[in-house]
Legacy VTK file of the C-alpha trace (Angstrom):
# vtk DataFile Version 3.0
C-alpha trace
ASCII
DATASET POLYDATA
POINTS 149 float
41.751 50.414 2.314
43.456 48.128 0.065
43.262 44.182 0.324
46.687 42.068 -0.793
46.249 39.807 -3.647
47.131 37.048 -1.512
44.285 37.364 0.415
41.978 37.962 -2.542
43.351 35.215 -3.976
42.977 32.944 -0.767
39.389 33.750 -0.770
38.839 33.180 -4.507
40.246 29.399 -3.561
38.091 28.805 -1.028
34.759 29.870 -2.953
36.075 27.585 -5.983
36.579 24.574 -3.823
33.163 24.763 -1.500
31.897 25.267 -5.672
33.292 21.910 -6.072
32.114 19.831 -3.094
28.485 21.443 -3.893
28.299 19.889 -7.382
29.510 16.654 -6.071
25.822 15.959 -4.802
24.917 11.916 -4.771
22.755 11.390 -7.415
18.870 11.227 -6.382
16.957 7.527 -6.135
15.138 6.374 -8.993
11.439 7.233 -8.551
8.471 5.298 -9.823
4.630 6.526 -10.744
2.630 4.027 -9.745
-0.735 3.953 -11.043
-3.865 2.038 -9.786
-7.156 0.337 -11.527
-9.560 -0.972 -8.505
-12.684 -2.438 -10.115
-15.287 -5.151 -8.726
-14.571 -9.005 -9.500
-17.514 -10.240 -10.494
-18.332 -7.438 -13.132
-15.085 -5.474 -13.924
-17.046 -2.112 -13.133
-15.045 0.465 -11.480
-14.825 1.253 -7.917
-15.535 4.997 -7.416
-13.941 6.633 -3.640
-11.719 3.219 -2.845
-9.293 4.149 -0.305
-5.479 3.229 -1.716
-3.211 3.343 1.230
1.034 3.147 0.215
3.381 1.597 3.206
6.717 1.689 2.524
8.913 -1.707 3.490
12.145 -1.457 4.853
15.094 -3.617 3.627
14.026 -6.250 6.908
10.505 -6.592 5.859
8.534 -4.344 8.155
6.562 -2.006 7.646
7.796 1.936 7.759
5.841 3.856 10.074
3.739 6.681 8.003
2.071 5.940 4.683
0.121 7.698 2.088
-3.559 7.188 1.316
-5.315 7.736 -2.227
-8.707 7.629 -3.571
-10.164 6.682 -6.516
-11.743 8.391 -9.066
-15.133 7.898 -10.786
-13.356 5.480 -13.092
-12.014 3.986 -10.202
-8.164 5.408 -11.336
-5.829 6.690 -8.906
-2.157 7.767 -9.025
1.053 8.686 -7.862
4.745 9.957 -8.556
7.997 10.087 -7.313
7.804 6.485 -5.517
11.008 5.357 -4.870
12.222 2.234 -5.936
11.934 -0.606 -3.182
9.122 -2.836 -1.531
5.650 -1.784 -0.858
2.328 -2.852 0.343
-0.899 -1.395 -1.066
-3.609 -1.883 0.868
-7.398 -0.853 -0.676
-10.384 -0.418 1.470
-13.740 0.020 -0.181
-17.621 0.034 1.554
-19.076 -3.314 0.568
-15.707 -5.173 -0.048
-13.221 -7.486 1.551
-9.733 -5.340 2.395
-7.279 -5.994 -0.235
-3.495 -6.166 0.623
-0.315 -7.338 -1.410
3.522 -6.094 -1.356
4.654 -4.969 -4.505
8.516 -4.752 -5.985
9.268 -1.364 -7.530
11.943 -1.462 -9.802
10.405 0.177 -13.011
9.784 4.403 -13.842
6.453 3.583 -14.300
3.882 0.060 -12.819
0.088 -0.346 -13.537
-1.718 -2.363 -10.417
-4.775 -3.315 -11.448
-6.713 -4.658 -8.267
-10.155 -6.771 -8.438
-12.131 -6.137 -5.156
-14.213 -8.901 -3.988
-17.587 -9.307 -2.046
-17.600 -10.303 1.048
-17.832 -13.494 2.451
-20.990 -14.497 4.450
-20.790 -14.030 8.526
-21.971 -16.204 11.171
-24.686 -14.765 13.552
-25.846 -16.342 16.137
-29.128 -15.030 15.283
-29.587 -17.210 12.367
-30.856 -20.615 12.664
-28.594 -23.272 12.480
-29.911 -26.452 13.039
-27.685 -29.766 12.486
-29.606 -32.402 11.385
-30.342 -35.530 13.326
-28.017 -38.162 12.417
-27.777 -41.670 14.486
-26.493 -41.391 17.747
-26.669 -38.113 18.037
-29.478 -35.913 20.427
-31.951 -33.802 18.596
-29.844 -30.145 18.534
-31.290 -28.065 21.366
-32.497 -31.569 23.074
-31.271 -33.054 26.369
-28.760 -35.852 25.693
-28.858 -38.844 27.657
-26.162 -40.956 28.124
-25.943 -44.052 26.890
-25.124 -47.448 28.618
LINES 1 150
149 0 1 2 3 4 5 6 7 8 9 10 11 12 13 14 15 16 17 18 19 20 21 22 23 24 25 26 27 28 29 30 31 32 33 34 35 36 37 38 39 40 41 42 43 44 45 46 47 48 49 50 51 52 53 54 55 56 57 58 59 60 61 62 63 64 65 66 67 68 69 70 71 72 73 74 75 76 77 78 79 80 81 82 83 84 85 86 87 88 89 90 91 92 93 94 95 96 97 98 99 100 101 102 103 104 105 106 107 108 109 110 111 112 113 114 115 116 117 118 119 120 121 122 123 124 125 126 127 128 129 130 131 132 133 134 135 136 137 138 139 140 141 142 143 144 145 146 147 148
């Protein structure tokens, strides 16, 4: 069976031109590797198993459903690549610290976040005495009040 040149050459066209559309890709997003320092305030020392968790933030301001969590290393180093270029919040948990949370602006190929965790601040319990002292005019705390005339 022999095939006409036209339709060889009809065929060869075709090929060449879905060629052409597949180079015309858009070019990828600019990516970012982000890398993280989370060590203690008050002695610099470095947080070993901190959880680093990566929300994305859409061009309104909220938050993008998903995220990515991290954890640091002995040296309290963690890190991450291909992070494209736009807001995000970073969020670090670790035992025996106040959360940490901040949005960040990517717009370099590489950022160092260096992130002091803090102790926590003391908690009310209402199993702790907490006595007011006696000032004038006031009932002893705990005392009956009576009114005055």
């Amino acid at each position: 069976m022999k095939i006409p040149k036209f339709a060889i050459t009809i065929a060869c066209l075709a090929l060449l031109s879905v060629s052409g559309f597949a180079r015309e890709k858009k070019p990828a997003a600019p990516t970012c590797t982000v890398s993280f320092l989370v060590v203690k305030d008050y002695n610099s020392k470095p947080i070993r198993n901190a959880a680093v968790v990566l929300h994305p933030i859409d061009p309104n301001g909220r938050q993008d459903k998903g995220g990515l969590e991290l954890k640091t290393d002995a040296e309290g180093k963690t890190s991450l690549d291909g992070i494209p270029y736009g807001k995000l919040r970073i969020q670090v948990i670790a035992q025996g610290f106040q959360p940490y949370g901040k949005d960040f602006d990517i717009a370099e190929p590489a950022v160092q976040i260096d992130i002091k965790m803090q102790s926590p601040n003391g908690q009310y319990s209402i199993y702790e005495n907490h006595t007011v002292p006696e000032q004038p005019g006031n009932a002893p705390a705990g005392g009956d009040a009576k009114p005055q005339h």
